[in-house]
C-alpha positions in Angstrom: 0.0 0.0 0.0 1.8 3.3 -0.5 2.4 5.3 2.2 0.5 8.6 1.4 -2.7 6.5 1.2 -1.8 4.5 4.3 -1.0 7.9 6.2 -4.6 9.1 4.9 -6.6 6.4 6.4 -4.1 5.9 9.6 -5.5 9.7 10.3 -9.0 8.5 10.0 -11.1 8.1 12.9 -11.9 4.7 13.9 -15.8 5.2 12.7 -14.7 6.5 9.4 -12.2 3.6 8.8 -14.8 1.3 9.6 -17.2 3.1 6.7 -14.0 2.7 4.5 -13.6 -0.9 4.7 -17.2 -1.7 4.4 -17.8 0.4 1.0 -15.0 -0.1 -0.2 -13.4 -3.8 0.6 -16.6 -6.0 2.0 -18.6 -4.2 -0.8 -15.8 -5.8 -3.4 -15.3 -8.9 -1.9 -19.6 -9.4 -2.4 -19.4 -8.5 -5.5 -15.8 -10.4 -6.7 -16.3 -13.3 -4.8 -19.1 -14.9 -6.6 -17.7 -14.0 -10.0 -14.7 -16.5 -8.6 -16.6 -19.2 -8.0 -18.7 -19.0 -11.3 -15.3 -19.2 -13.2 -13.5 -21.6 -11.5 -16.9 -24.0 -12.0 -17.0 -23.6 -15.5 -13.2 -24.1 -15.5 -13.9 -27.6 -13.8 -16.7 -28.5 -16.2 -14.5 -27.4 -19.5 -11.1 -28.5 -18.5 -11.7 -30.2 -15.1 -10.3 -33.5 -16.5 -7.4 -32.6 -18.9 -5.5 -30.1 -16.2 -4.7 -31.3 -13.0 -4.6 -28.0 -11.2 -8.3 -27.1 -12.5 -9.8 -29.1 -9.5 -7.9 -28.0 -7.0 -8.4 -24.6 -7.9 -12.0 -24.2 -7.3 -12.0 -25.8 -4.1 -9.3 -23.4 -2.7 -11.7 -20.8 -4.5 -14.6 -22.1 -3.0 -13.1 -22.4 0.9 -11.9 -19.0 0.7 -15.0 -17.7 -0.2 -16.9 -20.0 2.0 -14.6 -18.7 4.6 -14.1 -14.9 3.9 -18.1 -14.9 4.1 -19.3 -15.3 7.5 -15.8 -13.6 8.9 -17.2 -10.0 7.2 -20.6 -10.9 8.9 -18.6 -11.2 12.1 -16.5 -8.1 11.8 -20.1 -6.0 10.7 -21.9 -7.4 13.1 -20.0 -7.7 16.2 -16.5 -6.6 16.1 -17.3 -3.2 14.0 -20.2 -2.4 16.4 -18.5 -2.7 19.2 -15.3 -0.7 17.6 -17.9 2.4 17.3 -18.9 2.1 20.9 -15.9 2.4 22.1 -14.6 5.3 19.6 -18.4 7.2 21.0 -16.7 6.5 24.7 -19.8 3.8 25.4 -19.6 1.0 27.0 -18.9 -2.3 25.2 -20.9 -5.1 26.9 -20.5 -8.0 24.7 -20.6 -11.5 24.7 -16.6 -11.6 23.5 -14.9 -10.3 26.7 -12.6 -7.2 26.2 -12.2 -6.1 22.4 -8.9 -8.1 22.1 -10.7 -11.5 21.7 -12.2 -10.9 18.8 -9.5 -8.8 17.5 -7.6 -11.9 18.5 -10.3 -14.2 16.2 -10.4 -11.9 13.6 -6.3 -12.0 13.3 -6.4 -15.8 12.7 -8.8 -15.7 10.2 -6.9 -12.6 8.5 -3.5 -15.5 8.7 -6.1 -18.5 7.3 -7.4 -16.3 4.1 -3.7 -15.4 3.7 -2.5 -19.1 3.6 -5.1 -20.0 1.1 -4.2 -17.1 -1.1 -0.5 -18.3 -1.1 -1.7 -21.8 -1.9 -3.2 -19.9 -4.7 -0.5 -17.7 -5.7 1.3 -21.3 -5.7 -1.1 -23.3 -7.6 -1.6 -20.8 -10.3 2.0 -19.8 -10.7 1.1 -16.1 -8.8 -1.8 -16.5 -11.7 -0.2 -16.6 -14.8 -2.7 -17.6 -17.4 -1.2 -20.9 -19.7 -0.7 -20.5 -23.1 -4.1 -21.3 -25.0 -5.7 -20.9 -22.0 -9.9 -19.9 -22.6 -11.3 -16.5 -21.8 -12.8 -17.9 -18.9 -9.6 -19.5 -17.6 -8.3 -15.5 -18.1 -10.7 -13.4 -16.8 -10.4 -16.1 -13.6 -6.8 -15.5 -13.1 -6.9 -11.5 -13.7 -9.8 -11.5 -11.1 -8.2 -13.7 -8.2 -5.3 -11.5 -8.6 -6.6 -8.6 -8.1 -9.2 -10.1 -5.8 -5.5 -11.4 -3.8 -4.3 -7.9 -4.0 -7.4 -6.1 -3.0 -7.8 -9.0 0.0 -4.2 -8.2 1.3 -4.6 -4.1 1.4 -8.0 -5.4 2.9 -6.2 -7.4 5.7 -3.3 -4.9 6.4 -5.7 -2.0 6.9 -7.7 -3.8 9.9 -4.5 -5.3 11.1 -2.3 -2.7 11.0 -4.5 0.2 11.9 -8.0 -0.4 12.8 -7.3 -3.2 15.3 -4.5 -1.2 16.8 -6.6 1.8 17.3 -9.5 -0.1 18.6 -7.1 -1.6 21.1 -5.7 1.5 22.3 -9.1 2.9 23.7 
């Protein structure tokens, strides 16, 4: 992430950072995510058999999304919630304990979705299309990368500066 924009949402208050990630990250990850999963299925079904990475392709797809999924839930429906309460100088009563916990949850899930995108990255030779390869088997690679790309910015933002200010209240 360069710097200038990192500095611009580091100065952001926690409520605004919040908004940023939902519109702009969730919001992406909704909309890109099943666009993933409809290309890697038609990759299985066209060239499921004849390329041995095809296969194992989609399910990585499909455990990522079927992992990254519920974990935005959590952060918009607990964790984010709670973040804004504490920024407002409320109380935070929840079920979780102190803030850290699910900080703590969310941070584990943040290193899962990382592994799987470097089994990706791995699988898909850091998602170089093969020679010959279909339009589908293209537009698949180009959108997990930058679906990869957007994910980590994603990942670094709440790690590196919304956790950190939530924990500092």
């Amino acid at each position: 992430m360069p710097s200038t924009r990192f500095e611009q949402l580091q100065a952001l208050p926690i409520p605004a950072l919040i908004d940023h990630l939902e519109a702009t990250h969730h919001q992406y990850v909704r909309e890109t995510a099943p666009l993933l999963v409809e290309y890697s299925q038609k990759m299985v079904q066209a060239h499921g058999e004849d390329y041995a990475e095809i296969k194992p392709l989609a399910m990585l797809i499909g455990a990522l999304i079927a992992d990254l999924m519920p974990h935005l839930m959590k952060e918009e429906q607990i964790l984010f919630p709670a973040m804004r309460r504490l920024a407002a100088g409320e109380e935070v009563n929840g079920c979780f304990g102190h803030i850290g916990n699910p900080i703590n949850a969310m941070e584990h899930e943040h290193d899962h979705a990382g592994s799987v995108l470097q089994q990706l990255r791995e699988l898909t030779n850091n998602y170089q299309v093969p020679e010959g390869a279909c339009s589908t088997w293209q537009k698949c690679y180009q959108t997990l990368a930058e679906f990869d790309a957007d994910l980590q910015v994603h990942i670094h933002t709440e790690n590196e500066l919304l956790f950190p200010k939530a924990l500092a209240i």
